[in-house]
TIDOVEX-310461 format. One record per residue (C-alpha): residue number from 1; residue in one letter; z negated, y, x negated. Coordinates in Angstrom, 1 decimal. Example, Ala and Ser with C-alpha at 12.3 -4.5 7.8 and 13.67 -1.06 7.14 Angstrom:
2
+-----+----+--------+--------+--------+
:   i : aa :     up :  north :   east :
+-----+----+--------+--------+--------+
:   1 :  a :   -7.8 :   -4.5 :  -12.3 :
:   2 :  s :   -7.1 :   -1.1 :  -13.7 :
+-----+----+--------+--------+--------+
***
This chain:
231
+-----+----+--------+--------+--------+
:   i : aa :     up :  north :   east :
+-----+----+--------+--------+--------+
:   1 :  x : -161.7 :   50.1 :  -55.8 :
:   2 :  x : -161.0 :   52.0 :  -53.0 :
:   3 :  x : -157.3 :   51.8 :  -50.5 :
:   4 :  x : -156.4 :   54.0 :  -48.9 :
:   5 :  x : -155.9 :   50.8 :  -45.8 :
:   6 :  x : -157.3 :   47.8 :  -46.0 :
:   7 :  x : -155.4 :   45.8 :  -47.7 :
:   8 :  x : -154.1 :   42.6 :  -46.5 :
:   9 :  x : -155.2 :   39.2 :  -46.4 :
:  10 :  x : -154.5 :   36.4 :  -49.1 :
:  11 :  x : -152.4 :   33.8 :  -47.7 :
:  12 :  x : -153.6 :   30.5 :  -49.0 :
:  13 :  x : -152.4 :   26.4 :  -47.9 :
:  14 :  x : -155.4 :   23.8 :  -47.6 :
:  15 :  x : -155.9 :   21.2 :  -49.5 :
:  16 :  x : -156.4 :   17.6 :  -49.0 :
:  17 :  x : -159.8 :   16.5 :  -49.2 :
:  18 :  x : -161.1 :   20.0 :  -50.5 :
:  19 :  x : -162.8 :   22.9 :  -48.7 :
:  20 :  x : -161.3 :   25.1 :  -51.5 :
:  21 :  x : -157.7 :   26.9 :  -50.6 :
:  22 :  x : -155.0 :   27.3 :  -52.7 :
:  23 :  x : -153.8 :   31.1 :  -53.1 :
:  24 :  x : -150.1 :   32.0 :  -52.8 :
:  25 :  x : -149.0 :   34.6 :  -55.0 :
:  26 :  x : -145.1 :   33.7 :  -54.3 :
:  27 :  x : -142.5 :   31.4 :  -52.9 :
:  28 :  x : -139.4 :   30.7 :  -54.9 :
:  29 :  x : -137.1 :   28.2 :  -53.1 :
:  30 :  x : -133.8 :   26.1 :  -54.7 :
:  31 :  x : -130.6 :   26.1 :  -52.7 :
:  32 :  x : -128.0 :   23.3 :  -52.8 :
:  33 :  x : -130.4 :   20.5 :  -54.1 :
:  34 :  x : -129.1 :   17.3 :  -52.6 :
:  35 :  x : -125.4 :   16.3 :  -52.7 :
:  36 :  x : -125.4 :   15.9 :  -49.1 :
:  37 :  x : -126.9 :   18.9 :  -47.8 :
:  38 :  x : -123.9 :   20.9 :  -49.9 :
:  39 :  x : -121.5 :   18.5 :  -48.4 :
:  40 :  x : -122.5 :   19.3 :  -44.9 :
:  41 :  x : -121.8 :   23.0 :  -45.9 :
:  42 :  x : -118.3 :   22.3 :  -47.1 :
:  43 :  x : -119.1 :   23.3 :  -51.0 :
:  44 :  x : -118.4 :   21.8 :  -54.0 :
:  45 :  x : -121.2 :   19.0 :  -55.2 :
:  46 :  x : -120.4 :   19.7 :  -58.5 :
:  47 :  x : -123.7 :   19.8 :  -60.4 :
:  48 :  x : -124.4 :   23.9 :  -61.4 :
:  49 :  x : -127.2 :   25.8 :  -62.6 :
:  50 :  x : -129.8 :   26.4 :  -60.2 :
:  51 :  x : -129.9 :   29.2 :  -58.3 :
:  52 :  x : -133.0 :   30.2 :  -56.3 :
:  53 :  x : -134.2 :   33.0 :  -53.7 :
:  54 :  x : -137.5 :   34.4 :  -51.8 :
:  55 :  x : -139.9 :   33.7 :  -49.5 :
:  56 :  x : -142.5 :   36.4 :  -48.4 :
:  57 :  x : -145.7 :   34.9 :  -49.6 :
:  58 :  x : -147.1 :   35.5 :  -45.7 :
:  59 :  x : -144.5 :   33.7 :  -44.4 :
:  60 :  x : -146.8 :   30.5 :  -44.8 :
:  61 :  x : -147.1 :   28.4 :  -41.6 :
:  62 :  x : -149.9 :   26.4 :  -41.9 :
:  63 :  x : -150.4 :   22.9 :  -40.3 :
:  64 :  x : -150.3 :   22.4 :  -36.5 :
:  65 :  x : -149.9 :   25.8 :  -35.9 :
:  66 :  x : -147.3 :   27.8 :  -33.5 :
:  67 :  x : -145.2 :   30.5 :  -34.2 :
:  68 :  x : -142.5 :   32.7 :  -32.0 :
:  69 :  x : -138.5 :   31.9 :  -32.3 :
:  70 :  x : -137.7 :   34.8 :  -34.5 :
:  71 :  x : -135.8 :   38.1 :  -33.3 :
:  72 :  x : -132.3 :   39.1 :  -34.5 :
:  73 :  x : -130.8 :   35.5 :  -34.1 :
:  74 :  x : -129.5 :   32.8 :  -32.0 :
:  75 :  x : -129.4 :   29.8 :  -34.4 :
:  76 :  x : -132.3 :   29.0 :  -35.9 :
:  77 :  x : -132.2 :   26.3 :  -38.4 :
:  78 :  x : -135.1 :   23.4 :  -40.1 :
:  79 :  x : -134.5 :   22.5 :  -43.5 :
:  80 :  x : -137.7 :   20.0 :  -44.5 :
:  81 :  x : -138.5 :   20.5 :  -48.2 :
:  82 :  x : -141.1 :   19.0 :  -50.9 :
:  83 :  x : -142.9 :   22.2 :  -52.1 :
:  84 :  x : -144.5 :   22.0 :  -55.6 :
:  85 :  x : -147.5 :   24.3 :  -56.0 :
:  86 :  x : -148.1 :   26.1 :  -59.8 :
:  87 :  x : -151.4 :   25.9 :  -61.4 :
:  88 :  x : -150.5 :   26.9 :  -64.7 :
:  89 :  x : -148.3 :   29.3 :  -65.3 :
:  90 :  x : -146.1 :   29.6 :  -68.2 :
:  91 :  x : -142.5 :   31.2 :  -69.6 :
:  92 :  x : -139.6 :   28.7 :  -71.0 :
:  93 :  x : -141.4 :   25.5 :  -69.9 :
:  94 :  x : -139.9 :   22.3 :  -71.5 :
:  95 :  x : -139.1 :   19.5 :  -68.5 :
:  96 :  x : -141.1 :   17.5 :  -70.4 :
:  97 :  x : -144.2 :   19.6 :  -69.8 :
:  98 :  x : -143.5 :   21.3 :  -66.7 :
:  99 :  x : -145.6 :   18.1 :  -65.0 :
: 100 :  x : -148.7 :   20.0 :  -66.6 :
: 101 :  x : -148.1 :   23.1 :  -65.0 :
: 102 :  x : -148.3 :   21.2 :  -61.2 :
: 103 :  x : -151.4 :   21.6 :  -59.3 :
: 104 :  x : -149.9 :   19.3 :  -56.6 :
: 105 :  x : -147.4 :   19.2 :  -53.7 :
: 106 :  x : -146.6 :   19.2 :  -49.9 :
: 107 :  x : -144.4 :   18.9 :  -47.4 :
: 108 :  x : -142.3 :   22.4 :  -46.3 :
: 109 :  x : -139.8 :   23.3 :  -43.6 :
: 110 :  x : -137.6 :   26.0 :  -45.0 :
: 111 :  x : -136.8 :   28.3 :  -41.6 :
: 112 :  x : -133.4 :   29.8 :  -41.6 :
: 113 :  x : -131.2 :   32.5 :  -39.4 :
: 114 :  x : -128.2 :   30.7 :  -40.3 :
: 115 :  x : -126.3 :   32.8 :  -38.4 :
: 116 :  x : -127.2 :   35.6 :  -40.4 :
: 117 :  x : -127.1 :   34.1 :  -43.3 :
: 118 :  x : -123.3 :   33.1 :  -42.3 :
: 119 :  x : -122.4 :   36.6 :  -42.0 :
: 120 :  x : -124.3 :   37.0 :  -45.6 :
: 121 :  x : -122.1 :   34.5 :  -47.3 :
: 122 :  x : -118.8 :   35.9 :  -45.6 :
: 123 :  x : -119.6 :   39.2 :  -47.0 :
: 124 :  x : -120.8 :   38.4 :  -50.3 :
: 125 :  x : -124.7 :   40.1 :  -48.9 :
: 126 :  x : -128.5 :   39.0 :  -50.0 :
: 127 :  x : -129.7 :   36.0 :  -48.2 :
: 128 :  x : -132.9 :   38.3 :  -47.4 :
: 129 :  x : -132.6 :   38.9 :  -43.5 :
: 130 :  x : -131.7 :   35.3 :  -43.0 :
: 131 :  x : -134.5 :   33.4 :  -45.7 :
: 132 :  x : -137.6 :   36.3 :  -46.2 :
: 133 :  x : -138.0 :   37.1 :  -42.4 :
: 134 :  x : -142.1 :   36.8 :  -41.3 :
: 135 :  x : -143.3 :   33.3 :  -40.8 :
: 136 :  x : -139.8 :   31.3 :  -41.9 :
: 137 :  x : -141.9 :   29.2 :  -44.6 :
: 138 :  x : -144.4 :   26.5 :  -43.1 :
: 139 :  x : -146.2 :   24.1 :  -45.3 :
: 140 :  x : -148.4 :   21.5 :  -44.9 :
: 141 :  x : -151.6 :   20.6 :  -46.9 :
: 142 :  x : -151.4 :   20.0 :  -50.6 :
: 143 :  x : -152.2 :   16.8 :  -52.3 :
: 144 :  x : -153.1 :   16.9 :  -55.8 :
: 145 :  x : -151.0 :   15.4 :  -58.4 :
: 146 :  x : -153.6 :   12.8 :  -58.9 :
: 147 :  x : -153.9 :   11.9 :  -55.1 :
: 148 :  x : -150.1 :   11.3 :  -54.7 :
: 149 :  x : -147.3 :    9.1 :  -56.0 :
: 150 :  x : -144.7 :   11.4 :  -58.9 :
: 151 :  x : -142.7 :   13.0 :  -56.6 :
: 152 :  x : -139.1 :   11.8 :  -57.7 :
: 153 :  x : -138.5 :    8.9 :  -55.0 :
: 154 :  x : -139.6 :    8.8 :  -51.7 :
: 155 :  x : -138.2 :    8.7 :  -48.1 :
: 156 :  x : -138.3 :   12.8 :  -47.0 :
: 157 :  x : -137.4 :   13.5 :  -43.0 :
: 158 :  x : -138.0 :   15.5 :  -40.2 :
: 159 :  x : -137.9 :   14.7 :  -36.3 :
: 160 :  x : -137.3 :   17.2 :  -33.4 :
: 161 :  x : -139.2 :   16.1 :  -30.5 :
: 162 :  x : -139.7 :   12.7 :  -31.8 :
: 163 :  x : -135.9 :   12.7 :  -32.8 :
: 164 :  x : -134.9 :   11.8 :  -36.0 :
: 165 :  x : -132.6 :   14.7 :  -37.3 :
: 166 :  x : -133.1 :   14.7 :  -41.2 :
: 167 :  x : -133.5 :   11.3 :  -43.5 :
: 168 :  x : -133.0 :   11.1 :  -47.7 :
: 169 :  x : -134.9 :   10.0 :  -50.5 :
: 170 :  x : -136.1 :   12.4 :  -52.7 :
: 171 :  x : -134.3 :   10.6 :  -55.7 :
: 172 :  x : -131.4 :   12.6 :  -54.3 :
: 173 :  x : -132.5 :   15.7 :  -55.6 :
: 174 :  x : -129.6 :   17.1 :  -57.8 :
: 175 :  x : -132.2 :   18.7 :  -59.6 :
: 176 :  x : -135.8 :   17.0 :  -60.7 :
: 177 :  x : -138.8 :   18.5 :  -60.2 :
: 178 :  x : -139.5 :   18.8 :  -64.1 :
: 179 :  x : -135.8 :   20.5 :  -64.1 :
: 180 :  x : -136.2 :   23.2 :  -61.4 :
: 181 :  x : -139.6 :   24.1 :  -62.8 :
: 182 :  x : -137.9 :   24.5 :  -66.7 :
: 183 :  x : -135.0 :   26.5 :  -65.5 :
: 184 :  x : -137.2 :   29.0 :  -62.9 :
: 185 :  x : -139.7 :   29.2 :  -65.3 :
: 186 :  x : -136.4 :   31.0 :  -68.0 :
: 187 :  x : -135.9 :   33.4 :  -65.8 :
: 188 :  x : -140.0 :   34.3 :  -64.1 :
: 189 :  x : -143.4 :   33.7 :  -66.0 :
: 190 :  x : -144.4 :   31.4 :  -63.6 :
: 191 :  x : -148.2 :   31.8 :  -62.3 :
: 192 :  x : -150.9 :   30.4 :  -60.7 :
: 193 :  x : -150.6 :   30.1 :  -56.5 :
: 194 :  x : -146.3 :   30.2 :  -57.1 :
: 195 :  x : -144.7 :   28.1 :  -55.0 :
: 196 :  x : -141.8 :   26.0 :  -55.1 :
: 197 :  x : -139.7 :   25.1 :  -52.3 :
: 198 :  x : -137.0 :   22.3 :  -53.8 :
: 199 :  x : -134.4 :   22.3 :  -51.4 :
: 200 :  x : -133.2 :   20.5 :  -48.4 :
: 201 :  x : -130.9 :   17.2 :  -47.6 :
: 202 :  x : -128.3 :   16.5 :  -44.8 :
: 203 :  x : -129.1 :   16.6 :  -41.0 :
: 204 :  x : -130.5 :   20.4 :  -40.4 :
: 205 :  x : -129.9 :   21.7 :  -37.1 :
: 206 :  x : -131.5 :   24.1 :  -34.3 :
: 207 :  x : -134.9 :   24.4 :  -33.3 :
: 208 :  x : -135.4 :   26.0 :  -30.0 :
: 209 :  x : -138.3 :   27.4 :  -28.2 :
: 210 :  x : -140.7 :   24.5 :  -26.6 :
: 211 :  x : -139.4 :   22.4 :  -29.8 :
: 212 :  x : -142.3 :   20.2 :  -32.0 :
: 213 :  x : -141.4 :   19.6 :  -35.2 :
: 214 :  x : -142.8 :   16.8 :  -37.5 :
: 215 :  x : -141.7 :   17.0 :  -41.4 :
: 216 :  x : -142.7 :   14.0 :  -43.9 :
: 217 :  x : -142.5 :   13.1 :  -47.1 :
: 218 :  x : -143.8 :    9.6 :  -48.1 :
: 219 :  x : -147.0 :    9.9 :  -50.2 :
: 220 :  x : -148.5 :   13.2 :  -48.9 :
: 221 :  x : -150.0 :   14.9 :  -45.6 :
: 222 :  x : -146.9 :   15.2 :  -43.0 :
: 223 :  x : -146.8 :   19.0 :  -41.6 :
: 224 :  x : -146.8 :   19.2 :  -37.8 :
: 225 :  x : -145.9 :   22.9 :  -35.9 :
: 226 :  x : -144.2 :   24.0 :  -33.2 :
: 227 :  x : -142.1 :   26.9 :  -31.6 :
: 228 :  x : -143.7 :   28.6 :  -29.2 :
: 229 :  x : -142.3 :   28.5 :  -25.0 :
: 230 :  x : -140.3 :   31.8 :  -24.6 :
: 231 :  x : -142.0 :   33.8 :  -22.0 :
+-----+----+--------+--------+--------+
***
C-alpha cells in the first residue's frame, strides 16, 4: 500500500522477560477510582458509574526515559496508576470473564495540566488539552498475568526525588479491575494492544523540571523516568 507520508511508528511497552513488545492501539483511562483521591478534589465519594477519557496512544513513556515539562502550563501533576493491557478483545464482557481478556499489567503515571484541566471543569470543557497532550502517559514494563500476583491488593506509590508523595493499596479501588473492564467494554469493543489506565489515589502533586520519579506497584516492574533540566 502506498501513503502518501510515511506513516508513523507503532508505539509498543516491553515486556518482562520477553524480546516481543506489546502494541498500543489505545489508552482509555478511569477517573475518580479511589475514595481518597475524590476526597482530595472536594467531590462526592459516592460510588457512580464509571466515567473514562483518552490518552494519545504515542503518549507512551517508556521506562527510564526523559521527557520535557510540557508547554501551555505551570502545574504539572503525577497520578501513579495500575495499567491493565487487553489481549482479547471483546463487547459486553461479564466481570466474571473480563480476567480472560488481560494480557497482563504495569505500573503508569497519568501526567496532568491540572491547571488546565481546572479551567476545564470550571467551564463545563473536554479534559483533552489537560489529559491527551504528547508524552502525558508513561508506563512501565508489562508483567504477564501469570508472572504476577491478581491485581486487587497491593501497596501502589510514587516518590519524587526519593520522597514519598503517593501511598494506597490497590484494594482501594472503587472500581475492580473485572468492573472497569465490563463497563468500558458496554460502551467500546475492546481490542488487542487497548490500554487501561485505572485511576489514581491521594497524594498527587507537582513535578518540576530536574524531578525523578519512581512509581510502584507491589508485584510488577516499578517505572523509573524523569523530567528533563529546563535549558
Amino acid at each position: 500500500m502506498d501513503y502518501l507520508f510515511p506513516p508513523e511508528p507503532t508505539v509498543s511497552v516491553g515486556i518482562v522477560g520477553r524480546s516481543e513488545r506489546f502494541p498500543v492501539r489505545r489508552i482509555y483511562c478511569v477517573g475518580h477510582n479511589y475514595v481518597s483521591h475524590i476526597l482530595e478534589t472536594g467531590r462526592d465519594p459516592d460510588r457512580e458509574s464509571p466515567f473514562f477519557f483518552n490518552k494519545p496512544s504515542d503518549g507512551i513513556v517508556g521506562d527510564r526515559e526523559s521527557l520535557p515539562y510540557p508547554p501551555a502550563t505551570a502545574s504539572l501533576h503525577h497520578e501513579v496508576e495500575l495499567v491493565v493491557a487487553i489481549m482479547q478483545g471483546g463487547y459486553e464482557i461479564p466481570p466474571e470473564q473480563a480476567e480472560d481478556h488481560i494480557f497482563g499489567y504495569a505500573v503508569g503515571v497519568d501526567l496532568t495540566r491540572r491547571d488546565l484541566q481546572q479551567v476545564a471543569e470550571d467551564r463545563s470543557l473536554p479534559w483533552t488539552a489537560a489529559k491527551a497532550f504528547d508524552r502525558s502517559a508513561p508506563c512501565g514494563l508489562l508483567t504477564p498475568k501469570g508472572g504476577c500476583p491478581q491485581m486487587n491488593a497491593g501497596q501502589i506509590a510514587l516518590t519524587v526525588n526519593d520522597r514519598p508523595r503517593q501511598d494506597a493499596d490497590l484494594g482501594e479501588m472503587i472500581w475492580s479491575v473485572p468492573e472497569i473492564v465490563s463497563y468500558l467494554s458496554r460502551m467500546f469493543e475492546l481490542k488487542p494492544g487497548d490500554l487501561v489506565f485505572t485511576g489514581t489515589p491521594s497524594g498527587v502533586g507537582f513535578v518540576l523540571p530536574g524531578d525523578r520519579i519512581e512509581a510502584t506497584i507491589e508485584g510488577l516492574t516499578p517505572l523509573r523516568f524523569s523530567i528533563e533540566d529546563a535549558d
